[in-house]
C-alpha positions in Angstrom: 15.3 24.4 -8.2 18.9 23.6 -7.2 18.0 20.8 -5.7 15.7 19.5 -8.4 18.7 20.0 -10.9 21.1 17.8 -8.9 18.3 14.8 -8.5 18.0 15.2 -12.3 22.2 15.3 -12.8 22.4 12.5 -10.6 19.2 10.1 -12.2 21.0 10.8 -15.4 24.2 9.5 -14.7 22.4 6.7 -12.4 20.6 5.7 -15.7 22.2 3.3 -18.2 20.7 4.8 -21.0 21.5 8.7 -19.6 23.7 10.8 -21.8 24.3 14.3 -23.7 20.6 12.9 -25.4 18.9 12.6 -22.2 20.2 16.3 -21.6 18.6 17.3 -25.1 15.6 15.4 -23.9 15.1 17.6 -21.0 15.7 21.2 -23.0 12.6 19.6 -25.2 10.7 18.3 -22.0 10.8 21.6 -20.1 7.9 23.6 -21.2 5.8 20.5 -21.1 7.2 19.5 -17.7 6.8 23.6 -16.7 3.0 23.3 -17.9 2.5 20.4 -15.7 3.8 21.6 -12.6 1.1 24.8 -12.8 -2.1 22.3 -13.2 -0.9 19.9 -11.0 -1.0 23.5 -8.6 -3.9 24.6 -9.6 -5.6 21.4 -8.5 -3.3 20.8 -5.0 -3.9 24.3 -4.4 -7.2 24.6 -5.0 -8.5 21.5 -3.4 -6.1 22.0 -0.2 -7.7 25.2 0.1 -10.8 24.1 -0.2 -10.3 21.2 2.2 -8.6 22.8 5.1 -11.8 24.8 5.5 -14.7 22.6 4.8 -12.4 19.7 6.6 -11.8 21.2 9.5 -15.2 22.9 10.2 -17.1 19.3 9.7 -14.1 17.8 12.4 -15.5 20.5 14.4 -18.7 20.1 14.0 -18.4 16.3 14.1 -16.5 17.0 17.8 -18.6 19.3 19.2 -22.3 17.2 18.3 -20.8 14.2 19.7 -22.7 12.3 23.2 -21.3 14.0 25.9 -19.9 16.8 24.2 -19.9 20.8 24.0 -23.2 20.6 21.5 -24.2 17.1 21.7 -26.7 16.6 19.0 -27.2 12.6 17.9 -28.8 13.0 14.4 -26.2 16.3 13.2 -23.3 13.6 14.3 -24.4 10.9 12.9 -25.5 12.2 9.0 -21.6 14.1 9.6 -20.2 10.7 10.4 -22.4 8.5 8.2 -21.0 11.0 5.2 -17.4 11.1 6.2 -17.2 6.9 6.2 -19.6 6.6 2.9 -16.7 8.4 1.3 -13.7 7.7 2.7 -13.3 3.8 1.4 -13.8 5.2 -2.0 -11.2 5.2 -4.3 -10.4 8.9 -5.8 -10.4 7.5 -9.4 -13.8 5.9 -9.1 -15.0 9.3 -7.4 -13.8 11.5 -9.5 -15.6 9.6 -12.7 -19.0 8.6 -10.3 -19.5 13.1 -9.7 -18.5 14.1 -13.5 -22.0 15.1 -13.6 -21.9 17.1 -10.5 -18.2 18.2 -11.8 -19.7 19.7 -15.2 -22.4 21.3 -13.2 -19.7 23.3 -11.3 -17.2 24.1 -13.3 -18.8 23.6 -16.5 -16.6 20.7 -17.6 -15.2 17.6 -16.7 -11.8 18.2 -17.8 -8.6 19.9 -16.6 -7.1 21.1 -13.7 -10.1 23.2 -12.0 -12.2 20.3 -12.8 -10.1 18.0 -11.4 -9.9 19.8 -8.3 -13.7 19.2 -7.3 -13.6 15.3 -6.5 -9.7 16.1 -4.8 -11.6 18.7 -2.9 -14.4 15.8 -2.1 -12.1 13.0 -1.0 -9.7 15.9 0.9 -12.6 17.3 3.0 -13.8 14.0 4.3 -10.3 12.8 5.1 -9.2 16.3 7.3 -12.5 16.4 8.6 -11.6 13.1 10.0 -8.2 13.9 11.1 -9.6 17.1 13.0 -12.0 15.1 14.5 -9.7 13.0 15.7 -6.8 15.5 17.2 -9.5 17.2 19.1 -11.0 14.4 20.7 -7.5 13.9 22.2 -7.4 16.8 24.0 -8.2 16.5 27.3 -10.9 17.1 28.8 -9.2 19.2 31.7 -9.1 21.9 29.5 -12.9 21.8 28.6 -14.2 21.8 31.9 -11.7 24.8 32.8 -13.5 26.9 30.3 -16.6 25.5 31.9 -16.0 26.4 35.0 -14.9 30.1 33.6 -18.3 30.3 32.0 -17.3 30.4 28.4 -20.3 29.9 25.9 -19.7 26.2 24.3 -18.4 27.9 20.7 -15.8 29.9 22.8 -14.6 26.8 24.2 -14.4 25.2 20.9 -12.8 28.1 19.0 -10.6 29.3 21.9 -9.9 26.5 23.9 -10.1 22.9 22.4 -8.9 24.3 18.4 -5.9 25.9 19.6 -4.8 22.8 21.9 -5.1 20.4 18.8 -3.5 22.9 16.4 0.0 21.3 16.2 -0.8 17.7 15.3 -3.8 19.4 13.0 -1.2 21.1 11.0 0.9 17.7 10.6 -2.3 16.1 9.7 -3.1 18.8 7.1 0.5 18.1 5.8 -0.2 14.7 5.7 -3.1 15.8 3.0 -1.4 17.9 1.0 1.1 14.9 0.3 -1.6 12.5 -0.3 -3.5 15.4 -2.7 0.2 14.9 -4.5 -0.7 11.7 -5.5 -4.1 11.8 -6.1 -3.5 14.8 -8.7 -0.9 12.4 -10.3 -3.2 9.9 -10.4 -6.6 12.9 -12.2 -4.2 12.8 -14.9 -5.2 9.6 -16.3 -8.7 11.0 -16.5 -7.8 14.5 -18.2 -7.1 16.2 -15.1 -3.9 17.2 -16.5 -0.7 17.7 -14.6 2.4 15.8 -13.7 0.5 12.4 -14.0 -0.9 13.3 -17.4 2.7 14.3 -18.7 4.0 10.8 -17.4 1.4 8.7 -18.5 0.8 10.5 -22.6 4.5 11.7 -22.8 6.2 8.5 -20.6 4.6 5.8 -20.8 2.8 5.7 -23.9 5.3 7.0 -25.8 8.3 4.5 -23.8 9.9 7.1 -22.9 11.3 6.5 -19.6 13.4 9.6 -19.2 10.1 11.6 -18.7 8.9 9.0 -16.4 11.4 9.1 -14.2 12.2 12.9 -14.7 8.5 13.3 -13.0 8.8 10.7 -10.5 11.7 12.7 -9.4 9.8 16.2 -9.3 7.2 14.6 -7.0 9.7 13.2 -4.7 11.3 16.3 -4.5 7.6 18.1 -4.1 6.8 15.7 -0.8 10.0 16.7 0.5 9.9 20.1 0.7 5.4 19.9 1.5 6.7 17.5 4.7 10.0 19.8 5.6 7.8 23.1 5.5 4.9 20.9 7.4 7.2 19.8 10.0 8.4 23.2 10.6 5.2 25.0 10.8 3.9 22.3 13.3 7.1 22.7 15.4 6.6 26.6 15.4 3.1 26.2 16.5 3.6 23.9 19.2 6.1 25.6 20.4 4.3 28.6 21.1 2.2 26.6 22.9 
C-alpha cells in the first residue's frame, strides 16, 4: 500500500492539473476504487484457480498422448489440440459475449465478477494448457527413458519425473497468466464484468475524468509488479531446489 501511495503522490504532482482537488478526488474515489479492486479479485482469482488446474492437466494430457510419447494416443491429442488452437486466436471480448448463454447457465447470470470469471477461466485454461505443454516437451528425454529403464508405470514418469523437471519455467509461465488475466479482467469491465476496468471506463472515461483513469492505470501497474516480483521469486525458489 506504501508503494501504491507514493505512485499516486508522485502521478499527482506529475499531472498538470494535480492539486489539493485531485487529493479530495481520491478521499471520494476510494470506496469505489476499494470495490473495484475485490471484483477485479474475485475474477483473477477465481479464473487463475481455475486455470492452473484444468490448464495444466490438458498440457499434460496433451504431452503425454502425443506420437512417440508416454501414452501416445492420436485422436485424445488431436481433439486436445484441435480445442486449444480453436480458442486461442479468439479475442477474450468476443468470447466472453459468444458463451453468455453458457455463462448464465453456470452462474445464473451474465453479469459481474463470478460471471466474468467463466470466459477468463476459458481463454486462461487453453493458454496454460499450452504453456505446460510446451515446458514439458523440453525436458529431455534422458530423464524419461531413466524412469523407463527403472520400470516406473508411464503416469509415475509423468507425475514424478517429467512435471517436476518442467516446474520452474511452468511457474513463470503461470505468472505470465496471471498478468495477462490482469488485463483481460480490465478489459470484462466494459461488458459488466465489473472491476478496475469498469471503474475506469463509467467513472474515467465517460465522465472525463482523467484522475480516475490514471489513478487505476497506476493500481494495475503496480498489481503486475508485485504478480511478476512474487512469480520470479517462487520460480527461483523452485529451481533452485532443483
Amino acid at each position: 500500500m506504501s508503494a501504491f501511495m507514493a505512485a499516486l503522490d508522485a502521478a499527482q504532482h506529475a499531472l498538470p492539473f494535480a492539486g489539493e482537488s485531485d487529493r479530495g478526488d481520491f478521499i471520494e474515489l476510494w470506496p469505489r476504487l476499494a470495490k473495484a479492486l475485490g471484483e477485479t479479485g474475485t475474477m483473477v482469482s477465481i479464473s487463475f484457480a481455475a486455470a492452473a488446474v484444468i490448464g495444466t492437466l490438458l498440457g499434460l494430457l496433451a504431452y503425454a498422448t502425443r506420437p512417440g510419447n508416454l501414452l501416445q494416443n492420436k485422436v485424445v491429442f488431436w481433439i486436445i489440440n484441435g480445442v486449444i488452437n480453436l480458442i486461442r486466436p479468439v479475442p477474450f471480448i468476443i468470447l466472453a459475449v459468444s458463451i453468455i448463454p453458457f455463462t448464465r447457465l453456470i452462474v445464473g447470470t451474465s453479469i459481474g465478477a463470478v460471471a466474468a470469471a467463466v470466459p477468463l477461466t476459458i481463454i486462461a485454461s487453453v493458454a496454460v494448457a499450452r504453456i505446460a505443454e510446451s515446458n514439458l516437451v523440453a525436458v529431455d528425454p534422458g530423464t524419461v527413458e531413466a524412469g523407463k529403464a527403472m520400470g516406473a508405470s508411464p503416469v509415475r514418469i509423468l507425475f514424478t519425473i517429467v512435471a517436476p523437471e518442467a516446474l520452474g519455467p511452468l511457474v513463470l509461465g503461470l505468472t505470465y497468466i496471471f498478468v495477462a488475466l490482469l488485463d483481460a479482467s480490465a478489459v470484462a469491465g466494459a461488458i459488466g464484468g465489473g472491476g478496475l476496468g469498469q471503474l475506469a471506463l463509467t467513472y474515467g472515461y465517460a465522465h472525463f475524468d482523467w484522475f480516475t483513469v490514471v489513478v487505476v492505470v497506476i493500481v494495475l501497474i503496480v498489481l503486475v509488479q508485485l504478480a511478476q516480483a512474487l512469480g520470479n521469486f517462487i520460480a527461483r525458489r523452485v529451481m533452485h531446489t532443483r
